[in-house]
Structures are given as C-alpha cells and as structure tokens.
N, C-alpha and C positions, 0 to 999 in steps of 0.2 A: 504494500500500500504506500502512496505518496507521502511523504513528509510534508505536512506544511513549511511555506517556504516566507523568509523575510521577501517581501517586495523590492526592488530593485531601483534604487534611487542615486541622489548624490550624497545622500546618510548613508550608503549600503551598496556597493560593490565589490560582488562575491567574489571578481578574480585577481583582487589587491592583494599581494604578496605581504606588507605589514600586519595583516590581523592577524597571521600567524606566528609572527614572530616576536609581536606583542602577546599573545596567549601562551608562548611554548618557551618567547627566549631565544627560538634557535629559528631558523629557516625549515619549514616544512613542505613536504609535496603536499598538494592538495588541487592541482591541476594538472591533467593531459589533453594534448593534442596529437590527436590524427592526421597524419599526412595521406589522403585516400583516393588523391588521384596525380598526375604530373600532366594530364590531357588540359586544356583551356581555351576556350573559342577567339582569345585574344592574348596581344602579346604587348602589355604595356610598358613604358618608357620606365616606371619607376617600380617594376616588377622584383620584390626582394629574394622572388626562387626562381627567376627567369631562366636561370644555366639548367636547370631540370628539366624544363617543363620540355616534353614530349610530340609526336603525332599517331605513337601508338603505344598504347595500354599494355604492360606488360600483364604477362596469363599466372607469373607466380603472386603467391598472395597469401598472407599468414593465417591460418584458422582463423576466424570470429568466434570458435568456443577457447582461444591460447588468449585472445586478445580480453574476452570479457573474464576467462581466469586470472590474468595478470591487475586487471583491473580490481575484481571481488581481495586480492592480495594486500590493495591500497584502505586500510581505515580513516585514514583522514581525508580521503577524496571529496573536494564538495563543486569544483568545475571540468566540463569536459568541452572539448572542441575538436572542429571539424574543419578542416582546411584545404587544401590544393596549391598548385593549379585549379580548378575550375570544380567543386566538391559534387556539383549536381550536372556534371555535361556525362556520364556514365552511366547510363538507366540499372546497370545490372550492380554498378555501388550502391546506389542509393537503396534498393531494396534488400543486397544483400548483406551491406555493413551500416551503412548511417542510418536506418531505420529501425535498425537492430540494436545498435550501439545507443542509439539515443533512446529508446523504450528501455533502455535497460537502464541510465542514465533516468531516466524520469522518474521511472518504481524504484529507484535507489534515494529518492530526492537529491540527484545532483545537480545543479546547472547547464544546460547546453548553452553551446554558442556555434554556430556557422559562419564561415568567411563566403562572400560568393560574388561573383559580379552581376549576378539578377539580371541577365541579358537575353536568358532562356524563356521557354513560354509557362506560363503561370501556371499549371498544371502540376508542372514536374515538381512544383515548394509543397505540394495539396500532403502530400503521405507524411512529411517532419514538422508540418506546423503544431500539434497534439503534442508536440516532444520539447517544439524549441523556445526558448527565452529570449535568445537576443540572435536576429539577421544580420550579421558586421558586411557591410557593404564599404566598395570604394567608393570613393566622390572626390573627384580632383576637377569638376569642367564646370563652366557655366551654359555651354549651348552645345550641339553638335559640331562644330567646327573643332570646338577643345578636346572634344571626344575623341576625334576623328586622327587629331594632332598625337593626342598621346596614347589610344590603346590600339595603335596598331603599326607603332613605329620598330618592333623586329617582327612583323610577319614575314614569314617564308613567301608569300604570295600576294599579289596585289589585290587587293578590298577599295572599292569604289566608294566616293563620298554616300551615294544613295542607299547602299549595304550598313555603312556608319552609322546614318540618322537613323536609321530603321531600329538599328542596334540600341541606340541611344535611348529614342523613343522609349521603346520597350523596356528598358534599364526604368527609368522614370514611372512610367506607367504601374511598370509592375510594385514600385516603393509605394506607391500612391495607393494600390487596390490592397496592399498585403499591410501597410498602414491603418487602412480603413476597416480591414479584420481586427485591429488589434495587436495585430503582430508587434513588437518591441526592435526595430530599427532603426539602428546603429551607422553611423555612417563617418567613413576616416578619411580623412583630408591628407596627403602630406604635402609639409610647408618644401616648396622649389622655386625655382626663379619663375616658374611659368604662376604656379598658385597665389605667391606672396602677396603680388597686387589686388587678386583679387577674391582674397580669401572671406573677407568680410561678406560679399557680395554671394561668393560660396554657402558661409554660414545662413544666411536668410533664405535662398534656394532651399539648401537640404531642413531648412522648419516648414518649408511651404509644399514639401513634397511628403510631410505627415512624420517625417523620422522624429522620433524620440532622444536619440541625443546626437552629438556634432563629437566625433573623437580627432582629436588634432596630435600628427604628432610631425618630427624634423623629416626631411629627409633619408632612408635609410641607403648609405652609399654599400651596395652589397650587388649582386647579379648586375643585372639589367640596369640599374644605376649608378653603379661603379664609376662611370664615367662621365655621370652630370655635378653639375657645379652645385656643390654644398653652401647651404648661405652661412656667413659669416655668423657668430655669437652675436655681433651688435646689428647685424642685420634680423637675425632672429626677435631679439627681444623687441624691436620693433614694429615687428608682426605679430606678437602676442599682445604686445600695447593698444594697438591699432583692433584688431581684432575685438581685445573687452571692452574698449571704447563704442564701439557700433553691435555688440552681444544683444542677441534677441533673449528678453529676459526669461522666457519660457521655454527655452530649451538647455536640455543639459551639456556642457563643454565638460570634456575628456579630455585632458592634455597628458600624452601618454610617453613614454621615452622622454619627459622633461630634461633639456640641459641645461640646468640653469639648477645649482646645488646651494644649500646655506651654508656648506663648510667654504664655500668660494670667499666667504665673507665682504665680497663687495658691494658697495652702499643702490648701486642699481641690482645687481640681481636678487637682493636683498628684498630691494623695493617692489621687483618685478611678484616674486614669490610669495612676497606678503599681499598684494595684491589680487595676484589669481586665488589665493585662501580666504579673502573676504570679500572676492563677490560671489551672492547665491547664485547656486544649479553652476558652480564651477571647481571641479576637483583634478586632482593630480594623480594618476594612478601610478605604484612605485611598481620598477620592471619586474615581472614574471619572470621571464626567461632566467631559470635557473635558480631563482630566488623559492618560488612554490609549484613552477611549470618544466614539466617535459615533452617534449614532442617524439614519435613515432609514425612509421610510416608501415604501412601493410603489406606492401612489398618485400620487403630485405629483412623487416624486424629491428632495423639498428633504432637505439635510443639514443637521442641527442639534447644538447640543449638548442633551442628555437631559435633561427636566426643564424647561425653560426656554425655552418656547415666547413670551415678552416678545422676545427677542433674535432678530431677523433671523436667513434661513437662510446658512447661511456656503455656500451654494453647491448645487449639484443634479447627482443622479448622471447627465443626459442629458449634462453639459457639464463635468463638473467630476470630479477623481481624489479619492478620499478623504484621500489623505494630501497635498491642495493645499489642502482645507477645513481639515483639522487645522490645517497650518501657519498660516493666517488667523488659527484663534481662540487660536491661542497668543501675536499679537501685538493680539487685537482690547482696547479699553479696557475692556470689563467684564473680561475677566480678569485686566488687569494687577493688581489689588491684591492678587490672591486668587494668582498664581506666585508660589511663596514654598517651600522645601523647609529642613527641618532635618532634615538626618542624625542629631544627637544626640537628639532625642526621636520618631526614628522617623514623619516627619510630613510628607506632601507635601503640604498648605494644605487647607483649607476646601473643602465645599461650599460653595457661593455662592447657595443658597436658606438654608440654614442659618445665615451667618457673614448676610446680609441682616437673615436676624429675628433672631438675638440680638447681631451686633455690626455693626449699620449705621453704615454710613463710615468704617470700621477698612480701615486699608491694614496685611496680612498683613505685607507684603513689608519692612516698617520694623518688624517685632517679631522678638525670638529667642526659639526654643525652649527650656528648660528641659534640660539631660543630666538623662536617664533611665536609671535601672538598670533592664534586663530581666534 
C-alpha cells in the first residue's frame, strides 16, 4: 500500500541531498537513476550524454527482477529517476522497465521523476502518469526558430525548419495538456550565451505553459557542450540578478548546481545567496550527484556517479549492492575535496563538474561557510 506522501513544494524537496545528512551526519543514498535508453529523436547543443546517445538500441539488458532486487536492498531509498537519451522514444522500455520500475517505486512510497523532451505524441506519457511526481522537461527557447537553432545542431541528418516547428509545437502543447491533468512539470533552463539574454522572458513562457516550477541551473561543459562558451562567474551572477528581478511570483525557481558558495566569502556572492534565500517559491537545491544519488544504466549494469562519466564505475549491479558503491565513492579521491558540509550557510559542497570549471584545485573541505540568515 502507498505511503502517504509530504507534498512537494519549496518547504519540501525530496531529492535535496542535505536532509540526509542533516538526519544521519553522514551523506546517504536515498536516490537512483536509471539510464534506460541512449536512443533520442534529437540531438541538442547542450546535451550532457550526447557522446552516448545512439541510432540503435542495444538487445542486452539487465533483468528488471536484479534491478528491483538491488533496489528492495536500499532502506533508505525515498527518490527514483528515469532518464536517457530520450526515456519514452522505446515503446518496449516503457512497458517493460519504466512502468515496472515506477509501480514499484509508487507501492514502495518512493518519489518518481522523468527527464524527457515531451516531443513524442501524448499517448505514449498515458501508462507513467499513475506512477509519476515530477515530468523534468528541457526548456532553453522562446519560439521555434530557438528550437530549431539548438536541438538539432549534431544530427547525423538534415531536419527541415517545418519538421522543427512541428516538433516544437508538440513539445508545448503537450506541457500544456499534461499541465492541465495535473501533472507536476518541471522544466530546466541552462544558463549559455544563447539563454542569458533571454532567460527572464524564458521564465514567464515556461508559467504560461502551466509548469509548476522553473529549474535553473549553469551551463554543464561535458559531451555535446564541451565546446560552448561557459559564462563567466560575474557574468552568471548577473543573470541570476536579473532573472529575481523580473520572477513571476507564482512559480517555483530551482536553482540547481548553484556556483556561487558562502565559504567564497565575498561580499557579492554573499549578497547574491542571501538573496535567492529570501525570496518566496525560491530554493537552492545542494548536488545529488554522489552526495545521496546514483545513476545506472540497464544495459552494462555499471554504477556510477551522475554526470561524470571520466571516473570509473564504482561497481555493477550483476555483483555489486548499491549502497557498497555508494560507500566507495564517499571515500574515493575525487570526492575527497568536494565532502565538505556547512550547516551554517545551508550547504552540502559543490558539484564537482561545476566547482572543476570555476574553482579548479580548490579543496572545499579547508574553506568555511559564511552564517546565513534565512
């Protein structure tokens, strides 16, 4: 039977890595993600698994009765996720793992979440919507032309503007009708040279298309991004400025990978941090990846931490418990710098894709936070 469940607001988001570590002391797993497809009907400019992603579906594939064993293994489990490449372009995934996975995931009372690009036809969300909490959609455009510019700059094949809009369209449409159910959509922005200008203009779009919250995070320089221009720290903080300035006050802002730390101790980022914490429907969520999250993928079984496909897999679900990997990369060397928690400014350490590009060879764990008034 269901566990009654906290509602899900800017009081209460279940896949913040500090509550755990405020309840325990320590970093606990309490999230997995699924990697369950590498197929995706587009190939965007700031794609963070673009080196993956695929045109055919490989046939091996780990049991779904190893993957929900390894799961029943995790007691402290309370989010799961579903990602890609493209998590619903595979008709024989969806019914034969993500609808599994997340029914099992809902009679457990865990969290689901989906990443997807909603570009498909509205039918195929009809079987996970019973299961799922939160649709994480991208949003980086204001019209078809933007679309056009960025989710289709490494296709293998030529795609016509009129194929675009259509795509586009449909992408919108479909927020709008799966909105109007009820559905709890989520939509992430990342800040680039093409967004920055006109991120604001972004943020009131994605309220007017019915989403529920606005997730904002930098740039992520990894795949398919590797070789776009990173904006600068003082160019950032300007765009988070700008952005709470013009905040539509009804919706919620997720600012997620935040670089902008209080151990930094300076008098603007300071100012910046203290600010995003004292406007309402505005929170900072501290990185998952590797703090209370693990990623897998159904193919190979390797476990990894999220994002950061450079670092060996800390182990495989044919031979290995999720919470024996965990415990690995809590003592493995690339994390050590980046374990680092300050209760007083609200702050369980760094991304480590993030804290790499703007403060490489900074050891977290030798700086203090800042007391913050919330």
């Amino acid at each position: 039977m269901k566990t009654e469940l906290i509602a899900m607001s800017p009081q209460y988001d279940p896949w913040e890595s500090i509550h755990s570590r405020q309840k325990n002391g320590r970093n606990t797993l309490t999230s997995i993600e699924f990697t369950v497809t590498n197929l995706c009907n587009l190939r965007c400019e700031h794609c963070a698994v673009g080196d993956v992603l695929t045109m055919k579906e490989s046939s091996e594939r780990i049991p779904l009765s190893l993957l929900l064993q390894r799961l029943d293994e995790i007691d402290s489990l309370e989010t799961l996720s579903i990602t890609g490449g493209e998590p619903m372009y595979n008709k024989s995934i969806i019914q034969e793992y993500i609808v599994p996975i997340f029914r099992y995931a809902h009679e457990r009372g865990i969290r689901t979440q989906i990443n997807s690009n909603l570009t498909l036809d509205l039918e195929r969300y009809e079987s996970i919507l019973p299961f799922l909490d939160v649709l994480h959609i991208s949003y980086n455009y204001l019209n078809a032309e933007d679309f056009y510019k960025v989710a289709y700059v490494h296709s293998s094949h030529p795609t016509s503007f009129a194929q675009a809009e259509k795509t586009f369209q449909r992408m919108v449409d479909n927020t709008i009708a799966l909105a109007k159910k009820g559905v709890f959509v989520s939509a992430e922005s990342l800040i680039s040279v093409h967004t920055a200008p006109i991120l604001d203009q972004i943020h009131h779009q994605i309220k007017e298309m019915g989403c529920q919250r606005h997730e904002v995070h930098p740039l992520y320089p990894s795949d398919f991004a590797r070789h776009m221009t990173v904006l600068s720290l003082a160019e950032l903080r300007e765009v988070y400025h700008r952005l709470l300035d013009h905040k539509d006050p009804e919706l919620w802002i997720l600012f997620g990978t935040l670089p902008f730390y209080a151990c930094n101790q300076t008098e603007e980022d300071i100012e910046l941090i203290q600010r995003i914490h004292a406007t309402p429907n505005v929170t900072v969520r501290n990185d998952p990846d590797g703090h209370n999250r693990l990623n897998t993928n159904i193919f190979n079984g390797d476990v990894i931490v999220t994002d950061f496909g450079d670092v060996e897999p800390l182990g495989n679900v044919k031979t290995d418990r999720f919470e024996d990997c965990f415990a690995r990369w809590q003592t493995h060397p690339v994390f050590k710098p980046f374990d680092c928690y300050c209760p007083q400014s609200h702050c369980n350490g760094p991304n480590i894709l993030v804290a790499n590009t703007y403060y490489k060879g900074q050891d977290f764990t030798k700086k203090t936070g800042a007391s913050l008034s919330f």
